[in-house]
N, C-alpha and C positions, 0 to 999 in steps of 0.2 A: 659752491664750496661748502663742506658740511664742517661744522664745529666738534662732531660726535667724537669722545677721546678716544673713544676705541678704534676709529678710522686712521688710518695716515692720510695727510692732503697732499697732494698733487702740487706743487708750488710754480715747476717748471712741467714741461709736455718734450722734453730734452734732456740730455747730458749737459752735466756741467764740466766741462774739458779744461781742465787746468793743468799746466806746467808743473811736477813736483819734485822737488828733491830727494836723494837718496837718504834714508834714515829717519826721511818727514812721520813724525807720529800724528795723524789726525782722528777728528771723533766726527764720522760721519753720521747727519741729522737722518733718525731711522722714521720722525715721524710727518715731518710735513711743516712746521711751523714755526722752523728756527727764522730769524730776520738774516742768518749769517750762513744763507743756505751756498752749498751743498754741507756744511758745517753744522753742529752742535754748539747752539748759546743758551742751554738748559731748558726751551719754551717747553720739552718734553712733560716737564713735571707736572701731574696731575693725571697723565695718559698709560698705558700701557708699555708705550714704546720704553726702550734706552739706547742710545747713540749705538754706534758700530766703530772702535777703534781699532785703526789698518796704521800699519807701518811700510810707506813706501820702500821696496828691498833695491833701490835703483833711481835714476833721475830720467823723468820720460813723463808724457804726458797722459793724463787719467781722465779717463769718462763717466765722473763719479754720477750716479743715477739723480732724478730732477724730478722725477714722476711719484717714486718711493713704491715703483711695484715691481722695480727686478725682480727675477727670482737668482740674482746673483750679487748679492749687495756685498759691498756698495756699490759694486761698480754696472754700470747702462749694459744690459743684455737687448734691447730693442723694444721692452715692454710698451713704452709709451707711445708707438708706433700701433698699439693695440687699443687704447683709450676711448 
């Protein structure tokens, strides 16, 4: 795992599949280094990244990305299946 701030890390090799509620505003971690992943707890600072804020339009369950290399963020397109 590289520390370089211009990198995003790789935290999970997986989606993070969570239950969400309709109207949920979340701030997904765009760079790799939150502790409160798939989430934003500010570790971004210092890096290039900033969060990604999604408003779920519905209650259903989400595949918010874990790799940080979707090319469909936030949410898991199969990238880390390519790792």
């Amino acid at each position: 795992m590289t520390d370089d701030p211009a990198k995003a890390l790789c935290p999970q090799a997986r989606p993070y599949v969570l239950k969400e509620e309709a109207g949920a505003t979340r701030w997904w971690c765009a760079c790799g280094r939150s502790k409160a992943q798939p989430f934003c707890d500010g570790s971004h600072a210092g890096t290039a990244f900033t969060p990604l804020e999604t408003v779920c339009p519905e209650s259903r369950m989400v595949a918010w990305c874990g790799c940080k290399a979707t090319k469909t963020p936030p949410y898991c397109d199969g990238s880390h299946s390519r790792l």
